[in-house]
Structures are given as structure tokens and as C-alpha cells.
N, C-alpha and C positions, 0 to 999 in steps of 0.2 A: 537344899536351900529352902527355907520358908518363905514365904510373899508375906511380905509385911502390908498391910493396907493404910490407905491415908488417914492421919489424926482424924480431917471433922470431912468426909468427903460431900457435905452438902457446902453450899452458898449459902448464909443466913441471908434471909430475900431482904426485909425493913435495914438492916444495916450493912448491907454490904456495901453499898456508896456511901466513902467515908463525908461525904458532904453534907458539911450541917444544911444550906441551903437548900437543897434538892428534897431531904429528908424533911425538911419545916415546911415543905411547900403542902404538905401532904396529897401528893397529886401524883401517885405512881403506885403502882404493886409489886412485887418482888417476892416473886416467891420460893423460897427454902426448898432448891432443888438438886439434883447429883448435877455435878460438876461438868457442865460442858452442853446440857439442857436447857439453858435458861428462855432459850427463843419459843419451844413450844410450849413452855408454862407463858411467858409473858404474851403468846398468842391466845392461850387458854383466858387467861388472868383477863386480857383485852377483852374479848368477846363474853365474857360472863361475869361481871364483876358487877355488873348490876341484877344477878341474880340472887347474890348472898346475903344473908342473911349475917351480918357482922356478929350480932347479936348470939349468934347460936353460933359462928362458924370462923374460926383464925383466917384472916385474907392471905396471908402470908406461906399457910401451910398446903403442901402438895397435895395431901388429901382432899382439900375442897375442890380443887378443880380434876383431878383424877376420874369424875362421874363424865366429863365432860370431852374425853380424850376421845371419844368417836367421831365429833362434831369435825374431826378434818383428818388429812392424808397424809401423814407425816412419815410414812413408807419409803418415798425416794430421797431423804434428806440424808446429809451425815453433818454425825454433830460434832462439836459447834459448827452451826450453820456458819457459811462466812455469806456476811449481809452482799455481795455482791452477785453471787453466783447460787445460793442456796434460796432466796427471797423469790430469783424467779424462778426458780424450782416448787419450792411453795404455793406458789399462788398459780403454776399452770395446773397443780395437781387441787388443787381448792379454786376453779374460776369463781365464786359466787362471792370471792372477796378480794378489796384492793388492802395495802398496807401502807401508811401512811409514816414513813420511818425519820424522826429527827434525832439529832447528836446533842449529849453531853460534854461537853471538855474538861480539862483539867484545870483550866481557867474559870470551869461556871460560864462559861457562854453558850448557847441556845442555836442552834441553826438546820435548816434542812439537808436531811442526804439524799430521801428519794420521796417520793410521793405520788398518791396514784395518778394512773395516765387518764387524763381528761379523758380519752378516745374508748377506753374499754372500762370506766368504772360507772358507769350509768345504771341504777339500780342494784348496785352492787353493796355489802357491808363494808365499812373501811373500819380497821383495824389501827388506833393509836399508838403507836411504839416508841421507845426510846433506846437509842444505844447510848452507850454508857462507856466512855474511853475509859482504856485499859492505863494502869498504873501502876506502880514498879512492887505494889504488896497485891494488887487485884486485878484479873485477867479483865478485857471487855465482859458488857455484861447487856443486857436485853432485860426491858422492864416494860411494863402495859401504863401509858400514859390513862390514866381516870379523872381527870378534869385539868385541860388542856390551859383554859385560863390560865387557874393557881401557878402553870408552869410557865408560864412569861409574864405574866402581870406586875410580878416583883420586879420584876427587868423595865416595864413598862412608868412612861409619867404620871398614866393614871389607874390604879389598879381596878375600876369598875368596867372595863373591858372586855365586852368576848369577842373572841378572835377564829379566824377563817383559817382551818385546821390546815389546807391544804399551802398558805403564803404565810401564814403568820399575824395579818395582817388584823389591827383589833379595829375595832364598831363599839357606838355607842347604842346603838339598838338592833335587836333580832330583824327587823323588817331589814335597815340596812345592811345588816347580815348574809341574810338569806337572796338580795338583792345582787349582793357582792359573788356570793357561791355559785350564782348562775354564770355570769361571767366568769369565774375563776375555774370551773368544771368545765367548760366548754372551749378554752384554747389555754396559753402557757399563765401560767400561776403570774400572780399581780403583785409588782413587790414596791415599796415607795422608795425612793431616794431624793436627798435633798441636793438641791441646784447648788455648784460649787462658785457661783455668783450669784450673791443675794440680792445687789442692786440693780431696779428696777429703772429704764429709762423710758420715755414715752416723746 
């Protein structure tokens, strides 16, 4: 009997979320990897994506981050990682970084899965991620968030916002920003909701 091998056995990284949205944001990398891999390219992708040289170098393609594959331990994982039980597998084998992981839907809505623990990521790298729900032509997929705004802002009333990676929460300026991360690093994440009685009595 011959083994037949798969039609295209990579992921095209830029289109493989059929979401025009997500894809217009331009605020993610994806890169063009074998099938069931995408968590340690999109950790790669994460951590080095400000090193490339776009100019000279495909962001999308595995050989650019390939130089990079020493920078972590990826020894005790099996792939595809499952983000619940692989993630801390990952990062006891890499203490020197936290992972900061939010959800795509199938709706286009935005929300947090995990994020790093106040308590151990004190001088630590945090790593931007996105998961990417699975759909009935595309398995789950793992992408390197590269400008976190672009990726809620659309969502947002005002898109001149940047926001507090670890709540979501957007600031009109870096002082209050940076204001805010102190608090937010240091006990449970700050999240706004609005009062389900508006009216004010005095």
C-alpha cells in the first residue's frame, strides 16, 4: 500500500483566518507552518517580529523565524499544543517568560483566556498570542498578536486608544497607562462594567 501524503500540508499563515476583519486589522502573524505547529512559530513570530526586516524578509514564512528556534524549550511539548495543559508546560520549561493568550471567535468577538499571573511575571517577557477558534474548513490555530491596539480598537468607540495587554482596558495616554499596569500586575486584572441602574439619587 502507498502512503499518500496531504495536498498542501502547511497552513498558509496571512490567510488562513477566513476573517476579513482580523486580516484588515493587520495586527497578527501567521506563519506558513506544518500542520499542528502553529503555537511554536506563533511564539517565535511573538518574540521576534520586531527583529525583521520586512523589507528583506516574508513575515509569514518559516524560514525567517527558523534562526530563532533555540531562544526556547520546546522539547516537552506535544503538538498541537492544547492551550490548557501545553501553555504550562511551555512556560515552566521557559521561566523567563509569561504568555498573554486571548480568543478569536467565530463571531469576531475579542476576549481573554489566560494571562500572565501577577505573582510570577515580574521582570519577565510576555509573549502576545491569539487563539483562533476552530471552524468546520480550519482547525484552531495560534497566531503572534504584533500590535495589540489595531486588535480591539475597531471594537472600540474610539480608535486612538492603547490598551493594558493584560485587561483590555484602553487609556488615552501612556502615563495613564503605565499608571494603570502597575495596578493591574500586581493583583487580579481590572475590568470596567457598567452599572445596570443608571439613575443617580442623592
Amino acid at each position: 500500500e502507498i502512503a499518500r501524503s496531504q495536498r498542501n500540508p502547511y497552513l498558509k499563515g496571512q490567510g488562513f483566518n477566513k476573517s476579513k476583519l482580523l486580516l484588515n486589522k493587520q495586527c497578527t502573524v501567521s506563519v506558513d507552518c506544518p500542520l499542528g505547529e502553529c503555537f511554536k512559530y506563533a511564539v517565535l513570530a511573538a518574540a521576534n517580529y520586531k527583529k525583521i526586516d520586512r523589507k528583506q524578509n516574508n513575515i509569514s514564512r518559516i524560514s525567517t523565524f527558523t534562526p530563532f528556534l533555540n531562544m526556547f524549550d520546546f522539547s516537552n511539548l506535544s503538538f498541537p499544543v492544547d492551550r490548557v495543559t501545553g501553555i504550562p508546560q511551555f512556560l515552566k520549561a521557559n521561566p523567563i517568560y509569561c504568555i498573554n493568550l486571548l480568543y478569536w471567535s467565530n463571531t469576531e468577538e475579542l476576549s481573554i483566556l489566560s494571562q500572565p499571573d501577577s505573582a510570577h511575571c515580574s521582570g519577565k517577557t510576555v509573549l502576545n498570542l491569539l487563539f483562533i477558534e476552530a471552524t468546520t474548513k480550519n482547525p484552531a490555530h495560534y497566531v503572534a498578536i504584533t500590535n495589540i491596539d489595531r486588535l480591539i480598537n475597531s471594537k472600540d468607540s474610539n480608535g486612538n486608544k492603547t490598551h493594558c495587554e493584560r485587561c483590555l482596558r484602553g487609556f488615552y495616554t501612556d502615563k495613564s497607562l503605565e499608571e494603570h499596569r502597575e495596578r493591574c500586575y500586581t493583583g487580579k486584572r481590572q475590568l470596567e462594567y457598567m452599572p445596570e441602574n443608571l439613575l443617580v439619587k442623592f
